[in-house]
C-alpha positions as CSV (number, residue, x, y, z in Angstrom):
1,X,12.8,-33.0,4.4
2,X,11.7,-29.5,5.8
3,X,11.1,-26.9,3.1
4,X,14.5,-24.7,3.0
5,X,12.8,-21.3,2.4
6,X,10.6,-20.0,4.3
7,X,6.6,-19.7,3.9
8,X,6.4,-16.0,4.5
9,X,8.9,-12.7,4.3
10,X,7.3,-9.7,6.0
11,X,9.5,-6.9,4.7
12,X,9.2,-3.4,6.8
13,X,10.5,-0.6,5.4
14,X,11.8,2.0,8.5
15,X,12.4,5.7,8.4
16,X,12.4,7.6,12.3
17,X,10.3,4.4,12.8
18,X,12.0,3.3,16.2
19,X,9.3,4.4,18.7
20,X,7.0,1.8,16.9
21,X,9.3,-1.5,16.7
22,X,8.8,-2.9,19.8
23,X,4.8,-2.6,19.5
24,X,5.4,-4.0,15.4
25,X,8.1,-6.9,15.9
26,X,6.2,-8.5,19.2
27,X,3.2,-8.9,17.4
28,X,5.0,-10.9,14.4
29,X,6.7,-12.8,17.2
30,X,3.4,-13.4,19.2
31,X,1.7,-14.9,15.4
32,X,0.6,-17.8,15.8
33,X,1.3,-19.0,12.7
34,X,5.0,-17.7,13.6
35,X,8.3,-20.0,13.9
36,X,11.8,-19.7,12.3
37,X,11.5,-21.8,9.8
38,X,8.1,-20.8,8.5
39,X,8.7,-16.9,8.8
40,X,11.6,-14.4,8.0
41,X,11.3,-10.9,8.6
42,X,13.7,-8.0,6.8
43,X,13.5,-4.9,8.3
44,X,15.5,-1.7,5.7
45,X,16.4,1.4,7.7
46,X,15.8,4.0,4.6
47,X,18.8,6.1,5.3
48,X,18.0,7.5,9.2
49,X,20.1,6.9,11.9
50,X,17.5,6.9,14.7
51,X,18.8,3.5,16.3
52,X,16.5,1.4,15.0
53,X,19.2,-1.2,13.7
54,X,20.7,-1.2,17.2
55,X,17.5,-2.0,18.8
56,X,16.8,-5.1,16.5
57,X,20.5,-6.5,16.6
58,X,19.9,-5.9,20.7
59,X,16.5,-7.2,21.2
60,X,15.7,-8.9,17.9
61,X,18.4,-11.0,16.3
62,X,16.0,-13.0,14.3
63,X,15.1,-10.1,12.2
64,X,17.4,-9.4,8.9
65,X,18.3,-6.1,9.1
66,X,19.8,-3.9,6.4
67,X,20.7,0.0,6.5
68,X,20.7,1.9,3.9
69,X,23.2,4.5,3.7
70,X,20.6,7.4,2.1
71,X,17.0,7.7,1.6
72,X,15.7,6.1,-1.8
73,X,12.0,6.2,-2.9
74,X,10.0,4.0,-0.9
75,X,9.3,1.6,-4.6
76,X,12.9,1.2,-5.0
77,X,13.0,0.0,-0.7
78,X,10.1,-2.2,-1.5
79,X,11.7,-3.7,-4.7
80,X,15.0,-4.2,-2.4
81,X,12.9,-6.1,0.3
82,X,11.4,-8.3,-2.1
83,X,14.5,-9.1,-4.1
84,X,16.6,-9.8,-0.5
85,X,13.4,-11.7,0.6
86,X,12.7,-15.7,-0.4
87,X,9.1,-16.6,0.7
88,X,6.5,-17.9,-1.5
89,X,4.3,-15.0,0.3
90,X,5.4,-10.9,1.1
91,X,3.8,-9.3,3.6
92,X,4.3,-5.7,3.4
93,X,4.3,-3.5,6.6
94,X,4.7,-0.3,8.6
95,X,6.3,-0.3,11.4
96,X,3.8,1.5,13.0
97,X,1.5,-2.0,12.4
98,X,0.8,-4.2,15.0
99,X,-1.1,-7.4,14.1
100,X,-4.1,-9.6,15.4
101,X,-2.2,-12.6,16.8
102,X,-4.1,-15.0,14.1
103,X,-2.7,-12.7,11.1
104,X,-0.5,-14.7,9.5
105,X,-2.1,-18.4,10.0
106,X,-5.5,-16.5,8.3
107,X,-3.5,-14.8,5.7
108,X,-1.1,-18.0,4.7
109,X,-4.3,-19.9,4.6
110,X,-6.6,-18.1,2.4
111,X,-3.3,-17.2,-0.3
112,X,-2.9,-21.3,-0.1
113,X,-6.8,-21.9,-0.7
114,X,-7.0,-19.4,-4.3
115,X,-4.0,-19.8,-6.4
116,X,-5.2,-16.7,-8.6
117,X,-5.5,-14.3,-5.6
118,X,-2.2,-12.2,-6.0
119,X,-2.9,-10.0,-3.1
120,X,-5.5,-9.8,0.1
121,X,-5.7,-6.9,2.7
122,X,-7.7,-7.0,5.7
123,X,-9.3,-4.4,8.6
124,X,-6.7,-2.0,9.1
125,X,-8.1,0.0,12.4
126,X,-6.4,3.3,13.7
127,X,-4.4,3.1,16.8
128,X,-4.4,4.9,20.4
129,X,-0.8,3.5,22.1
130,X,-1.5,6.1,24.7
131,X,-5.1,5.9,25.5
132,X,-7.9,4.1,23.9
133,X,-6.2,1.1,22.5
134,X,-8.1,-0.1,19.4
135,X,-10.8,2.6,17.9
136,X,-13.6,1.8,15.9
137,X,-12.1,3.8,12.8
138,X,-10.6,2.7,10.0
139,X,-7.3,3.8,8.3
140,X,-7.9,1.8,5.3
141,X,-9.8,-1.7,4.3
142,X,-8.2,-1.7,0.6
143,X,-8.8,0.4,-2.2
144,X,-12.0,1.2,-5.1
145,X,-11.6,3.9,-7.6
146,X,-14.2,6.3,-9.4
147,X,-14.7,7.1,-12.6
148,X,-12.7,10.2,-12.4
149,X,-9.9,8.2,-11.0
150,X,-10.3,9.5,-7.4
151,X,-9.2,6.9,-4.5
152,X,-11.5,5.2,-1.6
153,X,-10.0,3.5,1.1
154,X,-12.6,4.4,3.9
155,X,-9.9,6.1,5.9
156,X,-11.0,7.5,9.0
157,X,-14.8,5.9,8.6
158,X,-16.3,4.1,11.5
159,X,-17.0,0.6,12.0
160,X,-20.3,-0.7,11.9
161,X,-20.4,-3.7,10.4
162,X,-20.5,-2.4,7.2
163,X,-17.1,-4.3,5.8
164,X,-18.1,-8.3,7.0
165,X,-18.3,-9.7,3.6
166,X,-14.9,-10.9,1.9
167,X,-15.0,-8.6,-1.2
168,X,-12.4,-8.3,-4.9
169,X,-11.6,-5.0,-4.9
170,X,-9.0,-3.0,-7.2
171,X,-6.2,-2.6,-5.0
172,X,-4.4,-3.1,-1.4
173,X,-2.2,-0.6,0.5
174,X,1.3,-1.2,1.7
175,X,0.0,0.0,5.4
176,X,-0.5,-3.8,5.7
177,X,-1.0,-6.3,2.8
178,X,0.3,-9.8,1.5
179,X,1.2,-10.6,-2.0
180,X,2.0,-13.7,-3.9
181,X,5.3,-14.0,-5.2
182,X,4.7,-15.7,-8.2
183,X,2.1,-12.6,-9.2
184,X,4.8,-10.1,-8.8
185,X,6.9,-12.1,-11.3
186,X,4.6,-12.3,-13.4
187,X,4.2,-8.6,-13.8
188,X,7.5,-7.5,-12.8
189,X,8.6,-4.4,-15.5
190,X,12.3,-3.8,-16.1
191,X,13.1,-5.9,-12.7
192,X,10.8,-3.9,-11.0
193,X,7.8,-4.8,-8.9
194,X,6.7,-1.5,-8.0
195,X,7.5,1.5,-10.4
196,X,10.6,3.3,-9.5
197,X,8.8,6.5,-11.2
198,X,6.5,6.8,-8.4
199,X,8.8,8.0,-5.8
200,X,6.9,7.9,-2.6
201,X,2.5,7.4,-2.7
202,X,-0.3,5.7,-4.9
203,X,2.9,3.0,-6.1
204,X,0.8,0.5,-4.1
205,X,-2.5,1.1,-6.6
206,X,0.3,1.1,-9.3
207,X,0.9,-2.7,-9.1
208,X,-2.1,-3.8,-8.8
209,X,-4.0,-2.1,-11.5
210,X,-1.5,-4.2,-13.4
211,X,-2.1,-7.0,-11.5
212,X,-5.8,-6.2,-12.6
213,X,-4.4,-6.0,-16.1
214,X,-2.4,-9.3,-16.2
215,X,-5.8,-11.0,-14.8
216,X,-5.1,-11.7,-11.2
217,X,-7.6,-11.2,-8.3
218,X,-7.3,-8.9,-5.4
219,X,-9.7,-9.3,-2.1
220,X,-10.3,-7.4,0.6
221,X,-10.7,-10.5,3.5
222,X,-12.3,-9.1,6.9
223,X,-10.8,-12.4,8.8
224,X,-7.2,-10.0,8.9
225,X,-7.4,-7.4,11.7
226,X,-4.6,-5.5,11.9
227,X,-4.1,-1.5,13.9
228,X,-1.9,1.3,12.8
229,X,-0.5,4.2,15.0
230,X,-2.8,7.4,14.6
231,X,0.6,9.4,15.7
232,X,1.2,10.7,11.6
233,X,-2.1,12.3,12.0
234,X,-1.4,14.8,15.0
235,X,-2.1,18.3,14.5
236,X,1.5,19.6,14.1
237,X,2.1,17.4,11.3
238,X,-1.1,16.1,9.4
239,X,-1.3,19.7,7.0
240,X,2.5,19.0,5.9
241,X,1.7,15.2,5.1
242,X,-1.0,16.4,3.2
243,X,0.8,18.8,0.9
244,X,3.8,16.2,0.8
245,X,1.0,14.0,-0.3
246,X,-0.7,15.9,-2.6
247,X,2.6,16.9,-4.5
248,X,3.2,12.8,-4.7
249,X,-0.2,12.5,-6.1
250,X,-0.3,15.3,-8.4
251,X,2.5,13.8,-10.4
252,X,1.8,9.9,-9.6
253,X,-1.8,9.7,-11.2
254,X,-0.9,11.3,-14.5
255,X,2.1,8.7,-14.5
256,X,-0.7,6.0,-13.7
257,X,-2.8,6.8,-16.4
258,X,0.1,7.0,-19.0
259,X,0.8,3.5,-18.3
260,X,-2.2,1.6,-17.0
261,X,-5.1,3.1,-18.7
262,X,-6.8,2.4,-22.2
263,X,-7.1,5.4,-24.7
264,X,-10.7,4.7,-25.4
265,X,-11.5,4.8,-22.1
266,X,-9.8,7.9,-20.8
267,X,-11.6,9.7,-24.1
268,X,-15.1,8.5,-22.6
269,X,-14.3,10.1,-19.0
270,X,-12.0,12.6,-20.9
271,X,-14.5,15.1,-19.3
272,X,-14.5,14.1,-15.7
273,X,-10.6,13.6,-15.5
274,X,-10.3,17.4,-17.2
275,X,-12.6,18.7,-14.2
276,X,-10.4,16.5,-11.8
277,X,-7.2,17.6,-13.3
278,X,-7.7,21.5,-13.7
279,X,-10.9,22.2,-11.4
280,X,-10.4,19.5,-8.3
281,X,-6.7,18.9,-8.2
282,X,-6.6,23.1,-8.8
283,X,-3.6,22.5,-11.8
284,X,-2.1,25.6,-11.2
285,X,-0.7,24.9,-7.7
286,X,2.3,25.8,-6.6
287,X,3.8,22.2,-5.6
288,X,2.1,21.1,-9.4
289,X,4.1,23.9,-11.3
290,X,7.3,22.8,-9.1
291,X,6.7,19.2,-9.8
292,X,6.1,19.5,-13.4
293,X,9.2,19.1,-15.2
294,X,9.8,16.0,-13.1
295,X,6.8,14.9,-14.8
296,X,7.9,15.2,-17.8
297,X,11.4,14.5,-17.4
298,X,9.3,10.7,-16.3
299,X,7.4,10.8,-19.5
300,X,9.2,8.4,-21.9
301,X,10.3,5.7,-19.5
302,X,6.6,5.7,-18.5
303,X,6.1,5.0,-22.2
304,X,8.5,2.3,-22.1
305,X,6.4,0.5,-19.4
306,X,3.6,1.0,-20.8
307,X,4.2,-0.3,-24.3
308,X,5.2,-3.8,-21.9
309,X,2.4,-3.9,-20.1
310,X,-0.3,-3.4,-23.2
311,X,1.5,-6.1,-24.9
312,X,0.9,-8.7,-22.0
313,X,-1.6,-7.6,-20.5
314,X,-4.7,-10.5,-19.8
315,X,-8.0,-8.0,-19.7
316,X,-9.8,-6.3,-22.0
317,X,-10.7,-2.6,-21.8
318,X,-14.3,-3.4,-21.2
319,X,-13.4,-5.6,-18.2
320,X,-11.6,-3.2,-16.8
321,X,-14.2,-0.5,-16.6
322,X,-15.9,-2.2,-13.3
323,X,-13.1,-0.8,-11.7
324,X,-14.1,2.3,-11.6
325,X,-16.9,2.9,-9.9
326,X,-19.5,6.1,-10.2
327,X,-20.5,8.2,-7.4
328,X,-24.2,7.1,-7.2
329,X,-22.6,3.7,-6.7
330,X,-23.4,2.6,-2.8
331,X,-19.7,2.0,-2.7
332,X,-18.7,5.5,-3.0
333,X,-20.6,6.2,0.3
334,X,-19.2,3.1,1.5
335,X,-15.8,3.8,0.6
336,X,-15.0,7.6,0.5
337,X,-12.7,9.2,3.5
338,X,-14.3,11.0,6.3
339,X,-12.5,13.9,7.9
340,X,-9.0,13.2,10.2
341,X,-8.9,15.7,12.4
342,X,-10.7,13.7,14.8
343,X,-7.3,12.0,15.4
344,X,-5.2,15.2,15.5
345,X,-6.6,15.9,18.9
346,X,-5.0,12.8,20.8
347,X,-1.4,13.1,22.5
348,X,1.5,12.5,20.6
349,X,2.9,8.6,21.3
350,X,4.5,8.1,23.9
């Protein structure tokens, strides 16, 4: 008797995504790994009517479709995916993603070989629909954090052979990533997966640093090639993503820290988080000072969670400090983010 439930659930969360689809669902279709029965795929419209819905129930009946009727923070979208979802393995997309045609098969096999890895991501390369095809730069290959808390994900750095090795590493990114069912159970919080609290950015690092906590592994694998769109980093918009983005991130990493990290340990970097916080981050920015009493007002359900997570947690304070990494470290140089406006040149898609 054939396993009822499929292997896999790709869940792709949409907003004015419908220029992308096409390029997205053909790729899952073209898997080899791909069938019916061994993959579903849920597509959520967050709350835009841009006729994404009618282009799936046209062209692409086999995909679950579900509209919601106004935008929700992209953790709560996520935690509806995975809740309407039944595989033993989530895939988390864009739909600006297109995968390498072994994706899947590679992926399904290397969660099947480690039953402790709760999540892998692969080579996420940027994107030229209009020109170039595939580049040679990365938008992210996973995620390493330093001392002072500041994210690597090698955005926008050249390949040259420096990623080959399959590598643990502290977190993946929802660009493109699969995760283990089982895992999220595991560390689920208040029937959430990811935290609600983190509205939109960084609620990707969020789960796994307490995946880190509850003891599961997390590996970068170079086998999964995958290319994302470079059209969100065009000229006209890349300076308004960044604020949006630094806003989100502003608020997001004190939240982090509140809940994930060990009091010892933030009093032995107290010093390079204050210079972060106040000199690096600039505290005093506008979108900070209009974002602060939402930080607050987030304060003592972040407590909450955090209270849970200490009390199950798997890994010791001292285990977790390899996580973060210090900038003489060769990963730093490895990892750190080179300069986007090499992308903001190209033509918008399409």
């Amino acid at each position: 008797m054939e396993n009822a439930y499929p292997e896999i659930s790709i869940v792709i969360v949409g907003y004015k995504s419908k220029k992308y689809l096409d390029d997205c669902l053909k790729s899952i279709q073209h898997q080899t790994f791909y069938s019916l029965q061994k993959v579903e795929v849920i597509y959520i419209n967050n709350g835009f009517i841009d006729g994404s819905i009618a282009l799936i129930q046209r062209n692409y009946r086999w995909v679950s479709s579900v509209r919601n009727m106004k935008s929700v923070g992209m953790s709560a979208v996520l935690n509806q995916g995975i809740k309407y979802s039944s595989g033993k393995y989530i895939l988390v997309i864009s739909p600006d993603v297109i995968l390498a045609s072994d994706y899947l098969d590679k992926a399904y096999k290397k969660m099947e070989r480690e039953s402790q890895t709760a999540a892998i991501m692969g080579k996420v390369y940027n994107y030229d629909f209009n020109q170039s095809g595939r580049t040679e730069y990365f938008d992210t290959i996973g995620i390493f954090s330093v001392v002072d808390r500041q994210v690597l994900s090698a955005r926008g750095v050249k390949d040259e052979g420096q990623f080959e090795d399959q590598e643990q590493i502290f977190s993946v990114r929802n660009i493109c990533c699969m995760y283990r069912r089982t895992a999220l159970e595991d560390v689920k919080i208040d029937d959430e997966y990811f935290d609600e609290n983190l509205i939109m950015y960084w609620e990707d690092i969020d789960l796994c640093w307490r995946l880190n906590l509850f003891g599961w592994k997390i590996f970068f694998f170079p086998g999964l090639v995958s290319y994302r769109c470079m059209d969100s980093m065009k000229a006209s918009n890349l300076e308004e993503a960044r604020k949006e983005e630094r806003h989100a991130f502003l608020i997001n990493d004190r939240l982090m820290l509140i809940k994930n990290e060990f009091f010892l340990t933030m009093v032995r970097d107290f010093r390079l988080l204050l210079l972060k916080f106040l000199i690096k981050e600039n505290f005093f920015l506008d979108r900070w000072v209009a974002g602060f009493f939402q930080y607050l007002s987030k304060i003592p359900s972040t407590y909450k969670k955090r209270r849970e997570i200490m009390k199950r947690r798997r890994v010791s304070r001292l285990e977790m400090r390899r996580w973060f990494i210090r900038k003489k470290n060769s990963r730093y140089e490895y990892y750190k983010s080179k300069n986007l406006y090499i992308y903001a040149q190209l033509p918008t898609i399409y």
